[in-house]
C-alpha positions in Angstrom: 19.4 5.2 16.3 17.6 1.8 17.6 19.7 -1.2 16.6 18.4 -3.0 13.8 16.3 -5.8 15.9 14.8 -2.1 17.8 13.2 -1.7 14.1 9.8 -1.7 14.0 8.4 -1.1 10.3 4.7 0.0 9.5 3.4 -0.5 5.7 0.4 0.4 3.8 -1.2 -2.0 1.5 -2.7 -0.1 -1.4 -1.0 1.3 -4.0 1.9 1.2 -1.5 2.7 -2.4 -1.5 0.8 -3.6 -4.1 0.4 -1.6 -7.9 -3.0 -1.8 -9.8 -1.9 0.2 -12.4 -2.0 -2.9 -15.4 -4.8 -4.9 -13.7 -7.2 -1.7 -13.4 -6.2 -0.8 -17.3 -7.1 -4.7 -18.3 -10.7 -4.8 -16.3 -11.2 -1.6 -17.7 -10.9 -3.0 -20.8 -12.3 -5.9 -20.8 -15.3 -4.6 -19.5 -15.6 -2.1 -22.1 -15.1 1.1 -20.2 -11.9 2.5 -21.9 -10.2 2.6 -25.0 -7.4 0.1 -24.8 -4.6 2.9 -26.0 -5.4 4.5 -23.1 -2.2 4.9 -20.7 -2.1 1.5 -18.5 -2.7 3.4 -15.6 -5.1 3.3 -12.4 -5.1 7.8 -12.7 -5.6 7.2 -16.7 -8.2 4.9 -16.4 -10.2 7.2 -13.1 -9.7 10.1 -15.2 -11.3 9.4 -18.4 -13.9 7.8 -16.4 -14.6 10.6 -15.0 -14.6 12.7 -17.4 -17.1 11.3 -19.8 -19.3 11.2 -16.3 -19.3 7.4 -15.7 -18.4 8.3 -12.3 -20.0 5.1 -11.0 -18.6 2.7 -13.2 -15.4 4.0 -12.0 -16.7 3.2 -8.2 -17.8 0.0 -9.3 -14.8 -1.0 -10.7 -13.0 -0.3 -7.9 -14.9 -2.9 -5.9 -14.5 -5.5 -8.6 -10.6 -5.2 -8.7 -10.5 -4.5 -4.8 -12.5 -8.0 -4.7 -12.8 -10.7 -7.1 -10.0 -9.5 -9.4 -7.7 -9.0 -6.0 -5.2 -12.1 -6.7 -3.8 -10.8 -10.3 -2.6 -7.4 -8.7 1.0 -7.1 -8.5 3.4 -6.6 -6.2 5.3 -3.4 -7.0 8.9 -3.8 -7.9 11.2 -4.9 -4.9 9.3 -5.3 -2.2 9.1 -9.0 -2.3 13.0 -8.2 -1.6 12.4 -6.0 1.1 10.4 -8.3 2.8 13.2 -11.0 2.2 15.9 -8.7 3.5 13.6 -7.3 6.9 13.4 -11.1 7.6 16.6 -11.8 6.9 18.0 -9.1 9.1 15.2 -9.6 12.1 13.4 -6.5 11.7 9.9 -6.6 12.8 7.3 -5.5 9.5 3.5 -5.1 9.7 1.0 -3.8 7.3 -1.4 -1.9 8.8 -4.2 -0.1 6.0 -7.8 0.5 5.4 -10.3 0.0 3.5 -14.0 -0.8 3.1 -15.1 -4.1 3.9 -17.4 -3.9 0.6 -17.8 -1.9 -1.8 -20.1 1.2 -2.0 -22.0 0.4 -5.5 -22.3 -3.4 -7.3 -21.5 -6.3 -5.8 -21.3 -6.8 -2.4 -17.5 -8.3 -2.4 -15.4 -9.1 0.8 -12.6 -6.4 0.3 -10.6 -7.1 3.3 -11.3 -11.0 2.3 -9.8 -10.5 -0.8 -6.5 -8.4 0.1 -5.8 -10.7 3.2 -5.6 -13.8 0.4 -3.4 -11.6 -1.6 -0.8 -11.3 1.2 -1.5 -14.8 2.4 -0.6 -15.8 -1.2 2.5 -13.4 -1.9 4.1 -13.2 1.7 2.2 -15.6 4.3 3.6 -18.2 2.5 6.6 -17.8 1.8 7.2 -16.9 5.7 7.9 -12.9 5.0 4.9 -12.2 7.5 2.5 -13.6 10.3 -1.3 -13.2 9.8 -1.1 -11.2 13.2 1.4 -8.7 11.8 -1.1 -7.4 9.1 -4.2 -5.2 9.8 -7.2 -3.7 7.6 -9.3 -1.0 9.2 -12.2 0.3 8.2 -11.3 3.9 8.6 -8.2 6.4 7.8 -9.0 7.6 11.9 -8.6 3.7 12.7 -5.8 3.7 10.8 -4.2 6.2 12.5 -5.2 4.9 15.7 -3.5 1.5 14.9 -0.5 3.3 13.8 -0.2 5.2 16.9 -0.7 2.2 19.4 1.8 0.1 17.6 5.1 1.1 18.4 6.4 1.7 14.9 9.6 3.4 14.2 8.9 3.9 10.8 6.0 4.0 8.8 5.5 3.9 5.2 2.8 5.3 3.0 1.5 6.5 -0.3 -0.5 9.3 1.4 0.9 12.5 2.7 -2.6 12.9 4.0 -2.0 9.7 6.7 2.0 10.5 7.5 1.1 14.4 8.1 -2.6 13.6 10.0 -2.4 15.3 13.4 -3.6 12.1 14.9 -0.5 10.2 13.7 2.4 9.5 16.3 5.5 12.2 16.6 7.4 9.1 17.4 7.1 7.4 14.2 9.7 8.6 11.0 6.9 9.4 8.2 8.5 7.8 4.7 6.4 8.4 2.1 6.4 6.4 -1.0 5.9 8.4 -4.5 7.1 6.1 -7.0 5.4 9.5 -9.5 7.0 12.3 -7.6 2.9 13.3 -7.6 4.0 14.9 -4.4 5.2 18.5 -3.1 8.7 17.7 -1.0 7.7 18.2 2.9 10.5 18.8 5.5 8.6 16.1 7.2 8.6 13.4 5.3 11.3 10.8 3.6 10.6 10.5 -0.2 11.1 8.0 -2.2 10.4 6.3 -5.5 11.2 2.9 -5.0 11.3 -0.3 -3.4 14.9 -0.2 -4.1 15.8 3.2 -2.6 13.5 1.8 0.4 15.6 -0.7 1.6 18.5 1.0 0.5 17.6 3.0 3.1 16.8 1.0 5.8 20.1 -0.9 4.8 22.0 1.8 5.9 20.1 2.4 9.3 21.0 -1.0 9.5 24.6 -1.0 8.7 25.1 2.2 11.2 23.0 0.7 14.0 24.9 -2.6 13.9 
């Protein structure tokens, strides 16, 4: 085991660091596109969409909270902590994700604009992270690439799809984060539902290494 300064930690943005579930249920809403008893939840909201074939207000949406409506997402549950704690215990953190630059229907919206004053406003600030630690591709594959050229020793995503790509680094311990338990257990992969149980687990890497 590294020692704890050794730690290098990778993190994905959406729907890893940051939760949309209330803010996609309110734009829904307030736009007229669901029923307001419908579960306050990104799925909930995508699903009825779909299902009543508005699959392009569903698309479009997505760009208007991915852009304008960026700033009143949330952070999910502890990881304003965990950022606290990584700083407070030198270990090196970086967000490295992708996404569009704008999206595919409606308004022509600066995504990566948009998230980069969302962590400018939740962690720049506050000193939790540099603007050179924190990267949006445009691409899962340039994703991966960053991943793989970065030196991590552990990454941590919402997608079993990125942490089990062939393209991503043997190197790197794959932690995936399922605060659902949407996810089939892989022998490959760390699990875990929260913020919380995140750093509880890096606190013990730490506490071993040290």
């Amino acid at each position: 085991m590294p020692p704890a300064t050794a730690l290098r930690i990778g993190i994905d943005f959406d729907n890893t660091i940051v939760s949309y579930d209330a803010l996609f249920h309110r734009a829904a809403v307030e736009q007229g596109l669901v029923p307001s008893a419908l579960p306050p939840t990104k799925i909930a909201v995508r699903d009825h969409l779909r299902s009543i074939g508005r699959e392009d207000n569903w698309t479009e949406l997505q760009g208007h909270v991915y852009g304008p409506r960026m700033q009143d997402a949330a952070p999910f549950p502890g990881v304003i902590r965990f950022f606290e704690w990584a700083q407070a215990a030198s270990i090196a953190v970086a967000i490295v994700s992708h996404r569009t630059r704008h999206p595919f229907i409606g308004p022509q919206h600066d995504l990566h604009a948009a998230a980069r004053g969302w962590v400018s406003l939740m962690l720049e600030r506050q000193g939790l992270i540099r603007h050179d630690q924190v990267y949006f591709e445009l691409t899962k594959a340039e994703k991966l690439a960053r991943i793989a050229t970065a030196g991590f020793t552990h990454f941590i995503d919402d997608l079993p799809e990125i942490l089990l790509a062939e393209a991503f680094p043997a190197g790197t311990r794959r932690i995936l984060f399922d605060p659902e338990r949407h996810h089939a257990t892989d022998p490959g992969l760390v699990a875990v539902a929260s913020w919380n149980d995140i750093r509880g687990h890096f606190e013990g890497l730490w506490a071993t290494a040290s």
